[in-house]
N, C-alpha and C positions, 0 to 999 in steps of 0.2 A: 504494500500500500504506500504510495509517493506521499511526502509530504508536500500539500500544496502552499502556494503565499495566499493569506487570506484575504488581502490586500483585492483579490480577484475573484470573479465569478465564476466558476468553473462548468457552473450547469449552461453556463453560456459560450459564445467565442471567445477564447484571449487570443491578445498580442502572441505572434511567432514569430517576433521581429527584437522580442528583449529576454535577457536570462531571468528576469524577477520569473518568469511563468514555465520556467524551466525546473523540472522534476529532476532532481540529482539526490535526495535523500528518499528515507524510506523508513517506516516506521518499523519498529523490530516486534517478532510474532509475540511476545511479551506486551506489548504495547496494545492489542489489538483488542476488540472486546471478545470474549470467551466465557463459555462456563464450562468448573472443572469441578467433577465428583461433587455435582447438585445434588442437596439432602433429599429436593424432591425425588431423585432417583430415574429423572430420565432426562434427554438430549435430541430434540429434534429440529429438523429445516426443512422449510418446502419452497425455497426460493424469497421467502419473505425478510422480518428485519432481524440482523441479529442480538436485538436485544429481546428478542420475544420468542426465545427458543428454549426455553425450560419451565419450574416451576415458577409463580410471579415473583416467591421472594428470595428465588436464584438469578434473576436476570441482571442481565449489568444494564447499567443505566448511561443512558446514551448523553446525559449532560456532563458525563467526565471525561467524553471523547471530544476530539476536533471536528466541529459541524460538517468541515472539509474532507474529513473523510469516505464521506457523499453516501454512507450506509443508508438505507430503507427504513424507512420506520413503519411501514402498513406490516398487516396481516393480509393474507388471502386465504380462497376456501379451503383449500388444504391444511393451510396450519391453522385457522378456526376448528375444521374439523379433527387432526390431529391430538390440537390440546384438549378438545372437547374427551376425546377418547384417552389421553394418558393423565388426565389431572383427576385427582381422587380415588385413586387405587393406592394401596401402599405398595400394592405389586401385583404381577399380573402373571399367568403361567406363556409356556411355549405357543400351546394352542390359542391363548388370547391377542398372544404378540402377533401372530399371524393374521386372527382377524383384524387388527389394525391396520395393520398393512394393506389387507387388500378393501381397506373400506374402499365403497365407490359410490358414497351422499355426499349431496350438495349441504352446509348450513343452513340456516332457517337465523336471519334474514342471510338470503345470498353475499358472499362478501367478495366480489373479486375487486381487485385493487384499482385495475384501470377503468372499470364503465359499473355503472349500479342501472339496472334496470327492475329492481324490488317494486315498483309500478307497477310490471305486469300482474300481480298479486290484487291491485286494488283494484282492478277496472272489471268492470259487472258487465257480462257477457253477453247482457243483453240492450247491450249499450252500442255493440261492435257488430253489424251486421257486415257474415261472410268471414268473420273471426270468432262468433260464440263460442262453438265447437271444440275450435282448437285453446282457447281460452279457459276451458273447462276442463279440458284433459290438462293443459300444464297446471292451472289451480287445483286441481284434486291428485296429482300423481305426488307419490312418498318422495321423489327428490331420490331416489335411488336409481344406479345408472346400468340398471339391469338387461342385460339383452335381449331379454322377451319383455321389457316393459313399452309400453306402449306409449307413453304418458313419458317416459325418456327416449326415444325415438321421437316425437313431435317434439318436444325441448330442443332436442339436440338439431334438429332442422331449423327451427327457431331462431336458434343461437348462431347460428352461421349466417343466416340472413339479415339479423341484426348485426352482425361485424359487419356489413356493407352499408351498412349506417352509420360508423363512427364518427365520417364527420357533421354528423348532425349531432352530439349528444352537446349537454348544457355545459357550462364553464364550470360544473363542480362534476363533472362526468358522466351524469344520471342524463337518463333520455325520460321524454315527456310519454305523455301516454299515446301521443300524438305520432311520436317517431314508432313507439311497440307497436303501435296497428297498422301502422305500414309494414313492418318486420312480417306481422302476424298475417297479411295477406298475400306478401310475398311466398309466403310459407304457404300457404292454403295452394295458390300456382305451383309451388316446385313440387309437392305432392301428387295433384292431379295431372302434371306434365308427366314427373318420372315414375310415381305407380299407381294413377287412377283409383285413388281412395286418397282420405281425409285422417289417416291414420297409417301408421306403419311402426311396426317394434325398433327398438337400436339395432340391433341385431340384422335388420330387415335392412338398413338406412348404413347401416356402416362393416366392413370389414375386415380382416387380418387376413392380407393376399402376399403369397410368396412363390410365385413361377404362376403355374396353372391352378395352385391352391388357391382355394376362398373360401373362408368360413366365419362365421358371423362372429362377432365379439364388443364386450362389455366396455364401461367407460367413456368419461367427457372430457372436454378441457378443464382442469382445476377439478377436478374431484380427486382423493388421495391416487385411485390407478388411474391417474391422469390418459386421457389419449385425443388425437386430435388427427384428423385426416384432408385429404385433396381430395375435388368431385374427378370420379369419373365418368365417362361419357352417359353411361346408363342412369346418372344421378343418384347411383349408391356412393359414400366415402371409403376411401380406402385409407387406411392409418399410416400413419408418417411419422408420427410424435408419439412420445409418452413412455409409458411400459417398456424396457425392453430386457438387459443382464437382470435378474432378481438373484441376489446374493443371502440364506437363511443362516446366520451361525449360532447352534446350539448348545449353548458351555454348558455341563454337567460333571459330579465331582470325579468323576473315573475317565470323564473322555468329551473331546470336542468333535460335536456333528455338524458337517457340511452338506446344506440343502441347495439349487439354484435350478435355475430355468433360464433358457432363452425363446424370446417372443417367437424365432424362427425356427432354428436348428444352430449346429455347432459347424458348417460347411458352407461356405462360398459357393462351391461347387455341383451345379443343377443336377448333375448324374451323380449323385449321391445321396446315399440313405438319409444321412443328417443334414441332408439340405433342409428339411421341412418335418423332421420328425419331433420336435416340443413342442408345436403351434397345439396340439388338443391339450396335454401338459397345461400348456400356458393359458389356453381357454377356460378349464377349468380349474385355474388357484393351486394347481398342483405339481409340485418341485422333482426333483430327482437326487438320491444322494451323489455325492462327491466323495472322493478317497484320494488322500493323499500317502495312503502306508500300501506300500507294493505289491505282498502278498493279495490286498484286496483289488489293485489296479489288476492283477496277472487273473484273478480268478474271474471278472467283469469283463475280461477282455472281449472284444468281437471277432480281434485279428492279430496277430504279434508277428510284426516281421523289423526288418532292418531298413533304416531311410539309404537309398539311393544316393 
């Protein structure tokens, strides 16, 4: 982390014409803000600030740092949801750890850092002719980013169609109800264009495509298993973003277990079994061991030979 001259604005252009705005020192990781061995007993990040990454009366406090060091100070839905899930346990088993991990709920109020649209909540359906409908299923859907849910499938259409609104939202980020009902009949069209109906699952709306594989799968932008996708031609997304190495380590007092997955496979290479053999694994929340002791690597083996 540089130190800056404060003398300047840095979220803005400086001068590249004089050494004041010139970066030659640099703060030592000592320096930095951190939390070590919090009593609360746990240590989390989800791209948000780092002073809001543990328990509240483990967090370092951002007025003992230099403003200049341009840290974050918002939350987003992931670390709202996060702490919601690690604050108030004095501890939690393996299995519990797990279901953290793959939570995939929105917060209640929505919190993403760059745009608030919690609007769409108040507007009464019967207000919005050609949007009721779809108004109804996002007000009434758990906020859970399920692949059969249906109620996250119209969200998640939603949501994309509202990013092509950004620059319409207000000077404190939030869009009027005005800009969501435009979102919300944009949506009503790309529905009836790409699958003639008024409804369609996540799972239906989005997928996890690797060569000729395609199979449906879980997850939004800013939910804990984050994912976020490109349209393709047929106006299903295909995922790009989010999800992908999942690293589980198990300490226990005789022995430590290595859990992981990948999104794809373990192979580059299309004429290969691992090209695409963890995507169902991965679909369903479910890891594979790992061995690093020999014996176990020799008896798992598929094939033992000598590299070329």
């Amino acid at each position: 982390m540089p130190k800056r001259n404060p003398a300047y604005d840095c979220t803005k252009t400086v001068p590249g014409n004089s050494s004041e705005t010139l970066w030659d020192t640099y703060y030592k990781t000592e320096e930095l803000p951190q939390v070590i061995s919090p009593a609360s007993g746990f240590v989390y990040n989800a791209n948000h600030s780092p002073f809001k990454s543990s328990g509240i009366k483990d967090n370092t406090d951002p007025k003992k740092f230099a403003s200049t060091m341009g840290y974050e100070l918002y939350d987003n839905n992931r670390s709202t949801r996060l702490y919601q899930l690690l604050n108030g346990d004095d501890q939690i088993t393996f299995e519990e750890f797990k279901t953290i991990k793959y939570d995939h709920t929105l917060p209640t109020p929505l919190n993403y850092n760059y745009v608030d649209f919690n609007a769409v909540y108040e507007m009464n359906p019967s207000d919005y002719p050609g949007a009721g409908a779809l108004l109804r299923k996002i007000q009434s859907w758990d906020r859970v980013a399920d692949m059969n849910s249906e109620g996250a499938g119209v969200f998640a259409i939603f949501y994309y169609q509202l990013q092509k609104l950004y620059g319409e939202r207000n000077s404190d980020n939030s869009f009027s109800k005005e800009v969501i009902y435009k979102a919300l009949k944009k949506t009503s069209r790309y529905l009836k264009k790409h699958f003639r109906t008024q409804s369609v699952t996540l799972g239906e709306f989005q997928q996890l495509v690797r060569g000729e594989k395609a199979i449906p799968i879980w997850g939004i932008p800013d939910v804990v298993t984050a994912m976020r996708g490109v349209q393709n031609k047929n106006g299903r997304y295909r995922i790009t973003n989010g999800e992908s190495y999942i690293g589980l380590i198990q300490f226990t007092p005789k022995e430590t277990i290595y859990h992981s997955v990948m999104s794809y496979g373990n192979s580059e290479r299309p004429e290969s079994l691992h090209y695409d053999d963890q995507m169902k694994l991965y679909q369903n929340f479910q890891t594979k061991p790992m061995h690093f002791d020999k014996p176990s690597v020799i008896k798992d083996a598929v094939r033992r030979y000598s590299p070329k």
